[in-house]
N, C-alpha and C positions, 0 to 999 in steps of 0.2 A: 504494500500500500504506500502510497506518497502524498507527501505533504504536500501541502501547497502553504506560501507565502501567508495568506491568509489563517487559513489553520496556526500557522506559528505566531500568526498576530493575535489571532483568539485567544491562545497557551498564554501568551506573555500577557495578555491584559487582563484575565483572570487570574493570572498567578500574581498581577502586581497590587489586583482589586485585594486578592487575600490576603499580601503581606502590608497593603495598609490596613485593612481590616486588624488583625492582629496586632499592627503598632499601635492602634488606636486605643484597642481594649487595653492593653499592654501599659501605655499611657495612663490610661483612666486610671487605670488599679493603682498604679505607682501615687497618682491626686491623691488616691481615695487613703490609702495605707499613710501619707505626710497628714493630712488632714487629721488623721485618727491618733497619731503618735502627737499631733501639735492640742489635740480636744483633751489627749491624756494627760499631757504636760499640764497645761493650764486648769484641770478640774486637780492634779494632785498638788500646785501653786495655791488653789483656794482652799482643799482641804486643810493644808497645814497653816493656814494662816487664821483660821476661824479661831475666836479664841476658846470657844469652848471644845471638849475633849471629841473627836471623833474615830468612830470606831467602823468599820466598814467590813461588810461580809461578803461571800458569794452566796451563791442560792443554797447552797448545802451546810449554812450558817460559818465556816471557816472563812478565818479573819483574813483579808486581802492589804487593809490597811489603818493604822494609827497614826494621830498627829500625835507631837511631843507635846501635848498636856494629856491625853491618854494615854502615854505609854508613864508618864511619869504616875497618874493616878493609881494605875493597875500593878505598875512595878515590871512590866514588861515593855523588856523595847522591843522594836518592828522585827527583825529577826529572828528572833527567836519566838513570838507572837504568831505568826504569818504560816499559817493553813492550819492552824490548831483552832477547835470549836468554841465557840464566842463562849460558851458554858465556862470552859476551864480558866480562860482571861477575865471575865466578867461579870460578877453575882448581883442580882439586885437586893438589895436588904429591903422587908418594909417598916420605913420610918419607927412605928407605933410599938411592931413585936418585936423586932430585929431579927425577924426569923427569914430565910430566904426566899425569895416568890417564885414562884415558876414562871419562865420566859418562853412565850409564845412567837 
């Protein structure tokens, strides 16, 4: 079978549609991943600046993050803190009995 001129002009403008296709997405992603590192940056700049203690979990209640007025209340710094269960960092007393409450 033989090509024609044509045909190779087809080959190459679909192969060039693809590899800008691909740069493109390829692009975006790289946007999207600076954008997400630059949203993390600035929410963990607010985190540690708020003056009260913040303690912050994943969904499985293990600790992802403490500022330095909760690490100092707890007695636990971020390192050693970080993926261990909000339970074992964290108890709430109530006021009146001083007994522990259960954390929902």
């Amino acid at each position: 079978m033989r090509w024609s001129v044509a045909d190779d002009l087809l080959r190459l403008a679909i192969f060039m549609i693809g590899a800008i296709f691909v740069s493109s997405v390829t692009l975006a992603r790289r946007q999207a991943e600076a954008a997400t590192l630059e949203a993390e940056k600035q929410l963990t700049i607010t985190l540690k600046s708020i003056g009260d203690a913040v303690i912050t979990t994943d969904a499985g209640g293990r600790i992802t993050f403490m500022n330095s007025l909760a690490q100092s209340l707890t007695g636990w710094p971020q390192h050693e803190a970080s993926g261990r269960e909000i339970e074992e960092i964290f108890r709430i007393m109530d006021a009146e009995t001083r007994c522990e409450s259960r954390q929902s």
